[in-house]
Steps between C-alpha positions, in 0.01 A plus 500: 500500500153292477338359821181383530324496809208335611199649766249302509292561155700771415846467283713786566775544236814665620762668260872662577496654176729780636509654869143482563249213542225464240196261574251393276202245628307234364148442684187342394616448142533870449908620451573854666740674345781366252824563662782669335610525132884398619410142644253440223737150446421365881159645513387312196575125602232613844226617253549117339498298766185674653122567376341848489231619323599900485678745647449853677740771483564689831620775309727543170825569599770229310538338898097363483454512102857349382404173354151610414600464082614129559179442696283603210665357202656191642298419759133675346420591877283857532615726699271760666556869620398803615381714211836735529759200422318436134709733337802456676472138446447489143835684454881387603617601768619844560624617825829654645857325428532407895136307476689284213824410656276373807206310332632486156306675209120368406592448106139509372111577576250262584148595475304468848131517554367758752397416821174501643397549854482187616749151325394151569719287503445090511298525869564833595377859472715748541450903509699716275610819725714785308772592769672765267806665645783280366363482169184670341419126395556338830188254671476276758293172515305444791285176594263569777423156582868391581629851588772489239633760341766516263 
């Protein structure tokens, strides 16, 4: 259900939470994305045993914003994105009955700080590019320097 994997500086988070793979990284310091509301209870003991300083929301949907709540009022991490995904955030989630069975329901808001175009994390830079389509809210980070891009 939880597997961690390890690329160089870059931990990759896996998750089964249904049929489909969810990943959510940690790089630099800086957290991408939150996993889903459903494994909440495996994601938690990984945001204990490692240090971040924020995170950055690809997008909103309950797969990349599901343990955003426990972030901010257990953990007091900010979490960071695009301008679209304030609202949505602040609010629990609501989204179709099928979403729920496969990531679980997001039970309350979080508040999340909007984006700028650039995020720094610890020793990196890295370029916020909207890449709408899936979601109205959805960005990519890019670092020029290393040629990452999540």
């Amino acid at each position: 259900m939880l597997e961690v994997i390890e690329h160089g500086d870059i931990t990759a988070v896996k998750l089964k939470p249904h049929q489909r793979d969810v990943y959510f990284y940690l790089v630099d310091g800086m957290l991408i994305d939150t996993g889903t509301p459903n494994l909440q209870h495996k994601i938690i003991p990984f945001y204990q045993e490692n240090d971040f300083d924020f995170a950055c929301l690809t997008h909103s949907h309950e797969d990349h914003s599901g343990t955003g709540a426990w972030l901010v009022n257990q953990g007091e991490i900010p979490i960071y994105a695009h301008e679209k995904a304030v609202e949505v955030c602040k609010k629990p989630g609501d989204y179709p009955k099928y979403r729920q069975v496969a990531w679980g329901l997001r039970k309350e808001g979080f508040p999340v700080t909007p984006l700028q175009e650039t995020v720094h994390s610890r020793n990196l830079k890295w370029e916020v590019i909207e890449t709408p389509g899936h979601a109205d809210d959805h960005v990519a980070f890019y670092n020029r320097e290393n040629g990452l891009l999540f």
